[in-house]
C-alpha positions in Angstrom: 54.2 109.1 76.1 56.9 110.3 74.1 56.8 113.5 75.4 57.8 111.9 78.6 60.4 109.4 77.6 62.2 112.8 76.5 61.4 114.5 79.5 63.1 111.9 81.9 66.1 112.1 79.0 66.6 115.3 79.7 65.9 115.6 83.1 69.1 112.9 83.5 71.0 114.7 80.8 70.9 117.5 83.0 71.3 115.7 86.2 74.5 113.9 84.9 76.2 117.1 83.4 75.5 118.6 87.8 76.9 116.0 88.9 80.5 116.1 87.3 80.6 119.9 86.8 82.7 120.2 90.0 85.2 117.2 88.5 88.4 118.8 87.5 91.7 117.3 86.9 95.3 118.7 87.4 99.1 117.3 86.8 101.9 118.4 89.1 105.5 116.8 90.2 105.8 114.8 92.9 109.0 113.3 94.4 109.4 109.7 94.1 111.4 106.8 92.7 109.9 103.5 91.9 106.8 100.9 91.9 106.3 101.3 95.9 106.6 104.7 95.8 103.9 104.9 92.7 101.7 103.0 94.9 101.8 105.1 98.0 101.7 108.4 96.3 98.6 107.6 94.8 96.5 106.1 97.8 97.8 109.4 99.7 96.4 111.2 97.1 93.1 108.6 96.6 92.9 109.2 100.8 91.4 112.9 100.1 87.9 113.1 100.2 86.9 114.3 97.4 89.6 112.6 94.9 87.9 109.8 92.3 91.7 109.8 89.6 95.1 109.7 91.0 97.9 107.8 88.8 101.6 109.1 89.4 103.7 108.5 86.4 107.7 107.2 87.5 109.3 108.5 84.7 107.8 112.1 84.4 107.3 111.9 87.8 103.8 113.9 87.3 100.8 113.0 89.3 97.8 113.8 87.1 94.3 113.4 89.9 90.7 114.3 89.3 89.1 115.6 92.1 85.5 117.5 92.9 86.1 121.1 94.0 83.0 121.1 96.0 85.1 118.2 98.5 88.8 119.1 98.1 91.2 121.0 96.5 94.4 120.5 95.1 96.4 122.0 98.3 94.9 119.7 100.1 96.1 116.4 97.7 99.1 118.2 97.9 99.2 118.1 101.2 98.6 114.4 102.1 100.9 113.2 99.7 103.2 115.1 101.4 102.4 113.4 104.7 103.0 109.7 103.0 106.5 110.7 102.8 106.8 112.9 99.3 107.6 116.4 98.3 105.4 117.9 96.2 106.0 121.6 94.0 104.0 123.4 96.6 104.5 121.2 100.2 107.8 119.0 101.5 107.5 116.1 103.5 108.5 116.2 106.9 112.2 114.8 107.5 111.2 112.3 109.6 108.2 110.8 107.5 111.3 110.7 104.6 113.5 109.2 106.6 110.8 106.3 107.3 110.4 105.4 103.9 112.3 102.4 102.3 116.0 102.7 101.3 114.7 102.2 97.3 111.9 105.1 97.9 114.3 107.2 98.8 114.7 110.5 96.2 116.7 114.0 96.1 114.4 116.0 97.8 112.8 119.0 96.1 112.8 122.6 96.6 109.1 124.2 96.7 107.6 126.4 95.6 105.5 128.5 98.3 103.6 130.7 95.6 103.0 128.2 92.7 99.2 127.4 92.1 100.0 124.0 90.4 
């Protein structure tokens, strides 16, 4: 009986460490100036499949996001926070997706940076 009580212990120790062995989490900056702006960066980046963490801090301006890499990966966070409307290091929002967003939400735009893997 014991013998199987630590059987099933392991067996879920071991199933448990599987299943968040593709989890990893990153920080990058992303463009953006208050409360509403916090709020839609992080459902953009909450959208991707994949994405289980995203909290985008206003005054660092850093997104940190946990994501599994067997679902997503970070070019692809990148990307749809990009498409809400804010420049990221390694994609820009389109001009007219900016110019949509509310007169508050609107920050000096970012140059990016094509080769960065951040």
């Amino acid at each position: 009986m014991k013998t199987r009580i630590l059987s099933a212990l392991f067996i879920l120790g071991v199933s448990s460490l599987t299943l968040f062995a593709g989890n990893k989490t990153e920080k990058f900056k992303v463009a953006g100036n208050c409360g509403m702006c916090e709020a839609r960066i992080e459902k953009a980046a909450k959208s991707v499949d994949g994405v289980s963490e995203a909290d985008w801090n206003q005054e660092t301006r850093m997104i940190e996001v946990t994501f599994d890499t067997s679902l997503t990966d970070l070019g692809a966070i990148h990307k749809a926070i990009a498409e809400a409307g804010h420049d990221t290091v390694q994609c820009s929002a389109s001009d007219e997706v900016y110019e949509e967003l509310p007169a508050c939400c609107k920050y000096e735009r970012m140059a990016v940076d094509k080769s960065s893997g951040s």
